[in-house]
N, C-alpha and C positions, 0 to 999 in steps of 0.2 A: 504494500500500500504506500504511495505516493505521499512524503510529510512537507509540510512548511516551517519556513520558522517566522517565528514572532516575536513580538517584545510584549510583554505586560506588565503596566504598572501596576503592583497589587500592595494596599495600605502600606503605603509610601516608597516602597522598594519596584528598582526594574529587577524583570527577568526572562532575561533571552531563552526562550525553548524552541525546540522543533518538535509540534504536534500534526498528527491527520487534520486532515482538512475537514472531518466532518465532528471533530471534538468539539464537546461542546465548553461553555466557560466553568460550568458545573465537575465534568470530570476531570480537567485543567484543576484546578483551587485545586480539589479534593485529592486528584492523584498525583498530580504534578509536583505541584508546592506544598502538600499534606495538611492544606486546610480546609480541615474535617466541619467547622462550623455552618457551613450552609450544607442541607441536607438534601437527599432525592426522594420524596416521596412518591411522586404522581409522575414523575416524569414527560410531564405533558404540558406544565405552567401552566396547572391550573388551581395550586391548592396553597402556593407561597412559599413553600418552608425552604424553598432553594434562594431568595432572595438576597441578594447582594445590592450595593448602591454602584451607577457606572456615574462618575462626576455628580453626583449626590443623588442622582435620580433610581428608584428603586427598581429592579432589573429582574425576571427570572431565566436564572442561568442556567436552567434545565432545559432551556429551548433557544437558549444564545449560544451561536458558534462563536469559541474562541477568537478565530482566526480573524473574526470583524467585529471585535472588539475594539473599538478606539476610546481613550481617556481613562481616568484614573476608577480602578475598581478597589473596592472597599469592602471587606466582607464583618461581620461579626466581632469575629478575633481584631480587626481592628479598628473597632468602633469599643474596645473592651475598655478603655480609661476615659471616654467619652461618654460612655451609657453607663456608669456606674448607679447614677441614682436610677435612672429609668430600670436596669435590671434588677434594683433594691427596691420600686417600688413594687416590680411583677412579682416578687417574694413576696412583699408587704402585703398585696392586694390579693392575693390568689391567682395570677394571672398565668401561671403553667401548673399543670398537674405533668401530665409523661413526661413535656420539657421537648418532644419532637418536633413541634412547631416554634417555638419560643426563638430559634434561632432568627428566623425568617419576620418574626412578627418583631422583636427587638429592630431589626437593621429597617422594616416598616415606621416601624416608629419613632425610630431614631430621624426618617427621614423628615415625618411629619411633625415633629419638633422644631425642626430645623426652621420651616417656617411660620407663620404668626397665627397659633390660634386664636380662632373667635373671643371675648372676655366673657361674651353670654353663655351659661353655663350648657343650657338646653343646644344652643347651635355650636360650643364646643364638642357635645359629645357627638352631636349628627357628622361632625366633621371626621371625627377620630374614629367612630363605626364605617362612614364610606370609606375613607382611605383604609381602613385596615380588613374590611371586606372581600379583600384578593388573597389572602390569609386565613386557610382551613386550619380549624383547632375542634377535632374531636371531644375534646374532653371538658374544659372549662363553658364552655356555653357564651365564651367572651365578656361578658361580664365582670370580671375580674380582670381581663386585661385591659378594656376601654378605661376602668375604675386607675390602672396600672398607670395610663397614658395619660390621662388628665392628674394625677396627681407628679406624674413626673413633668410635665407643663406648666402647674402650680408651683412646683418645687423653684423650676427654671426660672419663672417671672420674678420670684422675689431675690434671687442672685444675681 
């Protein structure tokens, strides 16, 4: 099988590989560079938990070829000193039970931080349930992570 190389910037670091042309950005992280943080569940992008940020915008890697990837990707592991309170509050809140999703829903909401929630309580949470809607969580019921992501937002606003 015919490979290419590439360069990928991944949370902060380049790194020149020669992958297939039909890898995806998912098996790259995961087998390439050994990070295990964004996960395969559905393999199809449709269920989140492969989510990665490409220049902050949330991505699933389970359906992105490596090879066209352009700009800086960020996965989990390094958003890990960035998301401390937001993954203190999914503790705090109840917002993982398996923790299979939580990878995927974290770098989600890390993204939706990033920009400026609503102050209205009622159209913060509508905001923080659509964006985190592309993010299947079997177990929680969501509820605890929505609760997870407005308290880590509350957190943010007064710092």
């Amino acid at each position: 099988m015919p490979s290419t190389q590439v360069a990928l910037h991944v949370n902060g670091e380049r790194h020149d590989l020669e992958i297939a042309p039909g890898d995806t950005l998912l098996s790259v992280l995961r087998g390439a560079l050994g990070l295990t943080g964004a996960k395969e569940a559905c393999g199809r992008g449709e269920c989140g938990a492969c989510t990665v940020l490409v220049d902050g915008v949330p991505v699933l890697s389970c359906v992105s070829l490596a090879c066209l990837v352009r700009g800086d990707v960020t996965t989990v592991e390094g958003l890990a000193n960035e998301c401390r309170d937001l993954r203190e509050a999914f503790a705090d809140m109840g917002g993982f039970q398996c923790g299979f999703c939580t990878s995927g829903q974290i770098v989600r909401a890390a993204a939706l931080l990033r920009s400026d929630l609503p102050t209205d309580r009622s159209e913060a949470e509508r905001m923080v349930r659509y964006q985190i809607s592309g993010n299947i969580c079997r177990c929680t019921g969501y509820v605890g992570i929505v609760a997870a992501v407005k308290l880590a937002a509350e957190q943010q606003s007064k710092a």
